[in-house]
Structures are given as structure tokens and as C-alpha cells.
ZAMARLO-142832 format. One record per residue (C-alpha): x, y, z; residue number from 1; residue in one letter. Coordinates in Angstrom, 1 decimal, padded with zeros to 4 digits. Example, Ala and Ser with C-alpha at 12.3 -4.5 7.8 and 13.67 -1.06 7.14 Angstrom:
c1=012.3 | c2=-004.5 | c3=007.8 | n=1 | res=a
c1=013.7 | c2=-001.1 | c3=007.1 | n=2 | res=s
This chain:
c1=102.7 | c2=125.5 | c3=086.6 | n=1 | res=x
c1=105.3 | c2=122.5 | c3=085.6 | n=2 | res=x
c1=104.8 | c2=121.2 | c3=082.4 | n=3 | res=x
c1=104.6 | c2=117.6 | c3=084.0 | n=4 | res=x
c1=104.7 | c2=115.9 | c3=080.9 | n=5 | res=x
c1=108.2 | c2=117.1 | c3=080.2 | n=6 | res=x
c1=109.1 | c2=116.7 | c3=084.4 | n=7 | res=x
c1=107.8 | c2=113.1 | c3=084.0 | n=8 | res=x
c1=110.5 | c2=112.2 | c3=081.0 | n=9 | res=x
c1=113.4 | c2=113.7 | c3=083.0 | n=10 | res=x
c1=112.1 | c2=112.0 | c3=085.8 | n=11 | res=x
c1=111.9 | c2=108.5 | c3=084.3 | n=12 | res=x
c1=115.0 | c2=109.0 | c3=082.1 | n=13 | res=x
c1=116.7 | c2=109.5 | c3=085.9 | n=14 | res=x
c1=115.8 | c2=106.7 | c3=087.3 | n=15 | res=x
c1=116.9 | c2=104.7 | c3=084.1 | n=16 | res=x
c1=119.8 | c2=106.3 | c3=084.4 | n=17 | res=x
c1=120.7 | c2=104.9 | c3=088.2 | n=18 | res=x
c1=118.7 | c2=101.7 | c3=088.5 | n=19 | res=x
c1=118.4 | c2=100.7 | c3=084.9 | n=20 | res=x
c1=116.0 | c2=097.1 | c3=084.7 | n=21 | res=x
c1=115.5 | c2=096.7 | c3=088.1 | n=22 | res=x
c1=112.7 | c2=099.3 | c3=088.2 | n=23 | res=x
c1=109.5 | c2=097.4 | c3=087.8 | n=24 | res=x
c1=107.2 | c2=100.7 | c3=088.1 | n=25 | res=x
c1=106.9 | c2=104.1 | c3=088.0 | n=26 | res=x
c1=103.7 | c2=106.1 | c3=088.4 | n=27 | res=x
c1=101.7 | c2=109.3 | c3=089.6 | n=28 | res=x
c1=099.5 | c2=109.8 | c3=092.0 | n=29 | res=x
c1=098.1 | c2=112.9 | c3=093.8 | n=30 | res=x
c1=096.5 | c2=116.4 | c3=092.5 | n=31 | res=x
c1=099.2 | c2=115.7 | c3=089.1 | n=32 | res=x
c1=097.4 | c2=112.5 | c3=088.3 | n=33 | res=x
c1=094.0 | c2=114.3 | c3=088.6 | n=34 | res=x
c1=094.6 | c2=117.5 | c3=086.6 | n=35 | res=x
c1=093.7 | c2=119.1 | c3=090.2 | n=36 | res=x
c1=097.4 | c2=120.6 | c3=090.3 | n=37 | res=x
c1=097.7 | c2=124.1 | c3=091.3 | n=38 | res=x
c1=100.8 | c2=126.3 | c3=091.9 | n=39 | res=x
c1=103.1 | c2=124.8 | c3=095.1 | n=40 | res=x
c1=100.9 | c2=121.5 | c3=094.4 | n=41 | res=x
c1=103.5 | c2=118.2 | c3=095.3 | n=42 | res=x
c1=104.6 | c2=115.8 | c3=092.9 | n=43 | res=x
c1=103.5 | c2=112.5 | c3=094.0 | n=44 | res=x
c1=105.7 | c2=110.1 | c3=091.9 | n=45 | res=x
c1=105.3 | c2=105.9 | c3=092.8 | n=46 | res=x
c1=108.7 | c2=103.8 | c3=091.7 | n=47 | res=x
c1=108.7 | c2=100.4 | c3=092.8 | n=48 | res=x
c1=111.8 | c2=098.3 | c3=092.2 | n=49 | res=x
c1=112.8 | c2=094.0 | c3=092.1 | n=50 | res=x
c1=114.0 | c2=094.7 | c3=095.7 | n=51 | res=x
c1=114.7 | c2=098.1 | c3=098.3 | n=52 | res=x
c1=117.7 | c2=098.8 | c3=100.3 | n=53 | res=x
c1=119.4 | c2=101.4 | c3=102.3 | n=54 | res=x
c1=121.8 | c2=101.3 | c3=099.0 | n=55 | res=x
c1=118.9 | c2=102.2 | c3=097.0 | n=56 | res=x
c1=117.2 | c2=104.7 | c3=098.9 | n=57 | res=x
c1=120.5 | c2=107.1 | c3=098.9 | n=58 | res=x
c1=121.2 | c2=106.2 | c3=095.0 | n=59 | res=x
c1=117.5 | c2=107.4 | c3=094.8 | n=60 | res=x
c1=117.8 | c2=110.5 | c3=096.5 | n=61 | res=x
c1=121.3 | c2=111.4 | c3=094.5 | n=62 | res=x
c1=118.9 | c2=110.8 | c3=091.6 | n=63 | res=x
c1=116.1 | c2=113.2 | c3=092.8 | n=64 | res=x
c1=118.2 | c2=115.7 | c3=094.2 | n=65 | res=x
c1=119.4 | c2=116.8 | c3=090.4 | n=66 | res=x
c1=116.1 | c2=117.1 | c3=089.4 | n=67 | res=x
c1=114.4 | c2=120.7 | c3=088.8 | n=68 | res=x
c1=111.4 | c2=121.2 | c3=091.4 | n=69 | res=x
c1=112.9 | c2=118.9 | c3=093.7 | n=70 | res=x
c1=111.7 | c2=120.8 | c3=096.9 | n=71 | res=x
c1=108.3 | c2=119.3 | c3=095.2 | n=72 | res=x
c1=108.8 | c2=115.6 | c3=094.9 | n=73 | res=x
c1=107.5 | c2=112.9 | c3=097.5 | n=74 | res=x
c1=105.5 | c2=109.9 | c3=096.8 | n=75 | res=x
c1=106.0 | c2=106.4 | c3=097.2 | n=76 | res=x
c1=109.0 | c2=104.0 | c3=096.8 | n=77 | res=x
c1=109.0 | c2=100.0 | c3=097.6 | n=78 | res=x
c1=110.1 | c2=096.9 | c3=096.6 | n=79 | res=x
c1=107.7 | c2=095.1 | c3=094.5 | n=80 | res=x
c1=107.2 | c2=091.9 | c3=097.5 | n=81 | res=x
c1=106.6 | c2=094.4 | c3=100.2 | n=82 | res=x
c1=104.0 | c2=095.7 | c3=098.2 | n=83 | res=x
c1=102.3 | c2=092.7 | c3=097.6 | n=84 | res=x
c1=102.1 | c2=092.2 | c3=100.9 | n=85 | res=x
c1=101.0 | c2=095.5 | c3=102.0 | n=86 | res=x
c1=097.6 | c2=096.3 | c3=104.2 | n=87 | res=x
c1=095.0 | c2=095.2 | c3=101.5 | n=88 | res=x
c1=092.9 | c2=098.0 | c3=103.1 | n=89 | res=x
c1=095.4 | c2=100.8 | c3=101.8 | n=90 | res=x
c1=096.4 | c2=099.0 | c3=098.5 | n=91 | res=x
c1=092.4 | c2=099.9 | c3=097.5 | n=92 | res=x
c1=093.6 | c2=103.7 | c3=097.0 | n=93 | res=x
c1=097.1 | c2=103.3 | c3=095.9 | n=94 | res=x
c1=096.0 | c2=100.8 | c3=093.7 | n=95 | res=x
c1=093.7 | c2=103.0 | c3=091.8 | n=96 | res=x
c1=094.6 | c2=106.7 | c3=092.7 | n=97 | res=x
c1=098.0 | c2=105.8 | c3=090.7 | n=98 | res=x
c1=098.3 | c2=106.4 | c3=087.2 | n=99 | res=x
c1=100.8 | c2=104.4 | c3=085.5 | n=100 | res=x
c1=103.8 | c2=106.0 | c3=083.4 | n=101 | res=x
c1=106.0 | c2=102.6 | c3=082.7 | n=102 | res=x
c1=105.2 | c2=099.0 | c3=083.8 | n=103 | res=x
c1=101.8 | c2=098.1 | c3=085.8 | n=104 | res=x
c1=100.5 | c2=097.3 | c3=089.1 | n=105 | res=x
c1=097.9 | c2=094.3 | c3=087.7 | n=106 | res=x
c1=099.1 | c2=092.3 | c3=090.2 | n=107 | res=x
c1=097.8 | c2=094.0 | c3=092.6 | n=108 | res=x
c1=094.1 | c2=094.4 | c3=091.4 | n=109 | res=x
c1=092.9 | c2=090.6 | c3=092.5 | n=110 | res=x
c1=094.8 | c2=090.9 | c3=095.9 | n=111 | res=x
c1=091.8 | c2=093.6 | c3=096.8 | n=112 | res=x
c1=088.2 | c2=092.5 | c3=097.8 | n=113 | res=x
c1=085.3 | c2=094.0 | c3=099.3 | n=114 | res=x
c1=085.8 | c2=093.3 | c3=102.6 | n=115 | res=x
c1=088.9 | c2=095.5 | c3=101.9 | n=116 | res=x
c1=087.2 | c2=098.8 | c3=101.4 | n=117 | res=x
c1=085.3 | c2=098.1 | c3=103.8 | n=118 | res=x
c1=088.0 | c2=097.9 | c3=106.2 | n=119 | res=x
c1=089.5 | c2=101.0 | c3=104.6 | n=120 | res=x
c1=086.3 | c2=102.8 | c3=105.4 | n=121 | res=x
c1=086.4 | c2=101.8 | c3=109.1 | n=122 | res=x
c1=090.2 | c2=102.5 | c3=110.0 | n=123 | res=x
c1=089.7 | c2=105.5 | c3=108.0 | n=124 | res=x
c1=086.9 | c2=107.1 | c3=109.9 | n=125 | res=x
c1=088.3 | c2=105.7 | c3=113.3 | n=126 | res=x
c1=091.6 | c2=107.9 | c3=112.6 | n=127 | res=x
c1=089.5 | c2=110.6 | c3=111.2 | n=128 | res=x
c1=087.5 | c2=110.9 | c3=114.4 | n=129 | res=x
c1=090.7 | c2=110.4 | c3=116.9 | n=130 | res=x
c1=092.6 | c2=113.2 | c3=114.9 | n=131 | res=x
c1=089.3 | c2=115.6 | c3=115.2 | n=132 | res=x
c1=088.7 | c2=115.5 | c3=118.9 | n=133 | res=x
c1=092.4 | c2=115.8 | c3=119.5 | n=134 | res=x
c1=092.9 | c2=118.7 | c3=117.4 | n=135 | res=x
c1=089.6 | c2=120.2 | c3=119.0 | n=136 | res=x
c1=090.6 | c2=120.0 | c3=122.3 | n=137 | res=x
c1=094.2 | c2=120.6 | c3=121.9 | n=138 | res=x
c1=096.2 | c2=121.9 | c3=119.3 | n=139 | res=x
c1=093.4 | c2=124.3 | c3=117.7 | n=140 | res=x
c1=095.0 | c2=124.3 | c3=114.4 | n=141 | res=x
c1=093.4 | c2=125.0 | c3=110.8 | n=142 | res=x
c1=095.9 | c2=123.1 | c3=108.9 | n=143 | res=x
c1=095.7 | c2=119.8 | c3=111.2 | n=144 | res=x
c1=091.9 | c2=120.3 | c3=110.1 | n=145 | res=x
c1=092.6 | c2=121.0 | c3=106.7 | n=146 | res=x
c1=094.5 | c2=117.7 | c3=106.6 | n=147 | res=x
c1=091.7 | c2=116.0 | c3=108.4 | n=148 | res=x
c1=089.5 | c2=116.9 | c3=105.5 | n=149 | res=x
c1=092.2 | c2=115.9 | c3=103.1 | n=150 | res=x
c1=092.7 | c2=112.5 | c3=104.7 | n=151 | res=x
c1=088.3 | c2=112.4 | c3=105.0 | n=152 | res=x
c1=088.3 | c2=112.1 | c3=100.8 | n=153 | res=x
c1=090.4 | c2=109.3 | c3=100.5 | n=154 | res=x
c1=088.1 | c2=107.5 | c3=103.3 | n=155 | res=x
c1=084.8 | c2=108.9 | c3=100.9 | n=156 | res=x
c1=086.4 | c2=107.1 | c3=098.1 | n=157 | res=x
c1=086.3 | c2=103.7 | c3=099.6 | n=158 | res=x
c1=082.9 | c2=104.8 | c3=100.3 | n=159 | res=x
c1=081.7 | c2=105.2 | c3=097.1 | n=160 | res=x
c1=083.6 | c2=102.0 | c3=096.1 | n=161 | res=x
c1=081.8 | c2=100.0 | c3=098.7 | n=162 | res=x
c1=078.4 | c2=101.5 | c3=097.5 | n=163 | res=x
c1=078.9 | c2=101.1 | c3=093.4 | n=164 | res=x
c1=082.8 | c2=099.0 | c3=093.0 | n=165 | res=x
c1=083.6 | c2=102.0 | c3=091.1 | n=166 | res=x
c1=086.5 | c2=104.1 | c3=092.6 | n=167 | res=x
c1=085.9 | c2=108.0 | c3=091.7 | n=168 | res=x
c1=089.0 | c2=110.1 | c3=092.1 | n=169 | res=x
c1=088.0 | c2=113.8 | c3=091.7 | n=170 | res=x
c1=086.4 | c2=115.7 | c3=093.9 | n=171 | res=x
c1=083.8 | c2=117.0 | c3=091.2 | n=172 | res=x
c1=082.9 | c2=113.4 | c3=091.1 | n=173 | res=x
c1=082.7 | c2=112.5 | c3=094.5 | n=174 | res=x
c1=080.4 | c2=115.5 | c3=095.0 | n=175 | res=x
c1=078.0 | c2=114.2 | c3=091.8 | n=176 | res=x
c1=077.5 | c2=111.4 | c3=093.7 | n=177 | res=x
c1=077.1 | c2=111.8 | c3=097.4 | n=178 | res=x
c1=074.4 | c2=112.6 | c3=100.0 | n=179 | res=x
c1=074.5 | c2=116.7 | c3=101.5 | n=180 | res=x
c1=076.8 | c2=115.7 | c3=104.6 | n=181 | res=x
c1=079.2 | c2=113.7 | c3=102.1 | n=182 | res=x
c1=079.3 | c2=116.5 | c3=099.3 | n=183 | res=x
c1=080.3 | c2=119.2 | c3=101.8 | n=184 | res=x
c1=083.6 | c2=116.3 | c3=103.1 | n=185 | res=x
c1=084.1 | c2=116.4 | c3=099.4 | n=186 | res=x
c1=084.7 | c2=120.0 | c3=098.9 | n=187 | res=x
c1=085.5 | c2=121.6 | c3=101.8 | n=188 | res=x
c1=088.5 | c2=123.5 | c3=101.2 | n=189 | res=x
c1=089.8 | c2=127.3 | c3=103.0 | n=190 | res=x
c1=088.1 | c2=128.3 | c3=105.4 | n=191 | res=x
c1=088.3 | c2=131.1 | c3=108.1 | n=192 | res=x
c1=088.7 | c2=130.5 | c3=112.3 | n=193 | res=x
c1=085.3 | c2=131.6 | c3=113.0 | n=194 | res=x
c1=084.4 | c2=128.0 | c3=111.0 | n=195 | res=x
c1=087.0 | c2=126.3 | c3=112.7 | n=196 | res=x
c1=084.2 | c2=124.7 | c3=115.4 | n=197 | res=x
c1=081.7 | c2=124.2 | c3=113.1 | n=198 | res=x
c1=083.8 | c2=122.2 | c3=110.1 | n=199 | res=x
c1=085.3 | c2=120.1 | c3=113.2 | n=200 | res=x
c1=081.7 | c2=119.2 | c3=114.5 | n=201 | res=x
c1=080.6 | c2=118.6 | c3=110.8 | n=202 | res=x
c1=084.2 | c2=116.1 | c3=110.4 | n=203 | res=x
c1=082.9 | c2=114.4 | c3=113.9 | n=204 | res=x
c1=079.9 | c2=114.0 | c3=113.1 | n=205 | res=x
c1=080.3 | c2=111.8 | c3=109.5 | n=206 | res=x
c1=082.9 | c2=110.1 | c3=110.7 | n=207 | res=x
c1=080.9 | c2=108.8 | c3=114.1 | n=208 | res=x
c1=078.2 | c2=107.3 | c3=111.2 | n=209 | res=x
c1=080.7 | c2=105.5 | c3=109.2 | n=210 | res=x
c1=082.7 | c2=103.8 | c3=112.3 | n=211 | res=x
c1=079.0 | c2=102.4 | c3=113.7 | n=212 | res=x
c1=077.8 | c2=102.1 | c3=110.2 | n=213 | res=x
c1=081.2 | c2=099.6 | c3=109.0 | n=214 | res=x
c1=082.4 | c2=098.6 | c3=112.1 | n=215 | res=x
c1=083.3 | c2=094.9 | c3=111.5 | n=216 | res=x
c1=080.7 | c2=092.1 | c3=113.0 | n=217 | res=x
């Protein structure tokens, strides 16, 4: 396992190091941020800067590319107005699935309502369902469904937020708090091809309830 305490000072002390006071934020997000990490798990790191070019994204790269574990790293890189602008819908999870390591995203925090999650439940579900059938029908594939199932706890997340305005990022938490159907979303993880059909109907069949159930009127 990385020590990410220690791969977060490098980290920040790089992107000192090539953009200096124009960085406005950096965070974490992902298993990392949720003490979920296992062995191979990705780095999700968030930097946001006073503006983003093409400049920046290959000075950013440079940066990464010196950095131990790099085959690891993804996340999330803006500019700080495209971000304020972003889908409100979306900026419910990155809002507060990020865990802040220098500056803060405050400003973001009034920008989302209700109506957002809401939304985020709906589009959520919709994609959900699109992605099942498809996969069903066509590609047959484990991980697509595996990823389905990934993508199915963010939707349960705005969920839960939409049922108590609390957002609940584990999934030991999200299984404390759900219904049967929901609990098994929440912790699905590997599973063999003889369950391939039957997590696929189970996927179908929650997200059909939430696009009728929060379909916009």
C-alpha cells in the first residue's frame, strides 16, 4: 500500500514547484479519501487553478510524470470559473466526495440545491439503465457491469442526500442506511459469470424505480 500521506506532500510540493500561487486547490477524492484503498487502487487527486490551458495541462503532466506511482494518478483538473459553472447536478458528488489537502471549494457549497440531487439521481439512473441493457444485449462483459455498479453508488449517494441532506460516502454507510434492493447496489462487488444475468436484472430493475420515481414534472 502507498503511504499517501507522504505521496500527498510530494504531490503538493510538485505542483508548487511548477504553478506556484496560481493553484487555488488541491484535493482527494476516490477509495484514498475513504480509507477504502486497496492494492492497484487509483489515486484520485483534484487541482484546480486561477485559469487552465493547453500550456498548463503539459507543464502538469511534466509535473506528474516525475512522480513515484504515476501509472496510478488520475483525477480532476480545472480552472476555478469552469468549475463554478459546472452541471450543478455533478458538483453534488464532487463537491462532497473531495477531501481538501490545501485551499477549499466553499464556493461551491451554495451553488447546489435540492432540485440538484434530484437531477443527479435521474440522469444517473437514466445512464445506469442505458449502460445495462446495452451491455446485456451486446458486449456481455463483467467489468462494463462492474463499472455499472461502481457508477450505481454515486447515483445511491444523491439518494440518500435527497432522502436526509446528508451525503454518506462509504459503502458501510450507505448499506446502514438503505432498503434490501439498495444495500445489495451498495455492496455488490466480484462476482462470477453464472451471476452475470442475475446482477444485470437486479441493476435494471432499481434503476427503472428511480427514473419513474425522480423523473422531473
Amino acid at each position: 500500500m502507498i503511504d499517501m500521506e507522504k505521496w500527498l506532500q510530494l504531490f503538493t510540493e510538485q505542483m508548487d514547484r511548477y504553478f506556484g500561487d496560481r493553484l487555488v486547490f488541491i484535493g482527494l477524492q476516490g477509495s484514498y479519501a475513504r480509507g477504502e484503498a486497496g492494492e492497484g487502487s487509483d489515486i484520485d487527486t483534484v487541482v484546480i487553478f486561477d485559469h487552465l490551458d493547453g500550456e498548463d495541462l503539459e507543464r502538469y503532466r511534466q509535473a506528474v510524470d516525475e512522480l513515484p506511482h504515476r501509472e496510478l494518478l488520475c483525477g480532476f483538473v480545472s480552472g476555478i470559473e469552469e468549475l463554478e459553472h459546472w452541471n450543478r447536478s455533478e458538483l453534488l458528488q464532487f463537491y462532497f466526495d473531495t477531501t481538501p489537502i490545501r485551499g477549499s471549494l466553499e464556493s461551491l457549497r451554495p451553488l447546489i440545491r435540492a432540485e440538484d440531487a434530484r437531477r443527479a439521481v435521474h440522469s444517473g439512473a437514466c445512464g445506469i439503465y442505458h449502460g445495462c441493457l446495452h451491455n446485456f444485449l451486446h458486449e456481455r462483459s463483467e467489468e462494463i457491469l462492474r463499472g455499472l455498479y461502481k457508477e450505481a453508488r454515486f447515483v445511491l449517494q444523491a439518494l440518500l442526500f435527497c432522502r436526509t441532506g446528508r451525503y454518506v460516502r462509504t459503502k458501510a454507510e450507505m448499506a446502514a442506511m438503505t432498503e434490501e434492493l439498495e444495500k445489495a447496489i451498495a455492496t455488490a462487488a466480484d462476482f462470477s459469470g453464472d451471476q452475470f444475468a442475475q446482477l444485470s436484472e437486479q441493476l435494471l430493475k432499481w434503476a427503472k424505480k428511480l427514473i419513474c420515481e425522480y423523473a422531473e414534472v
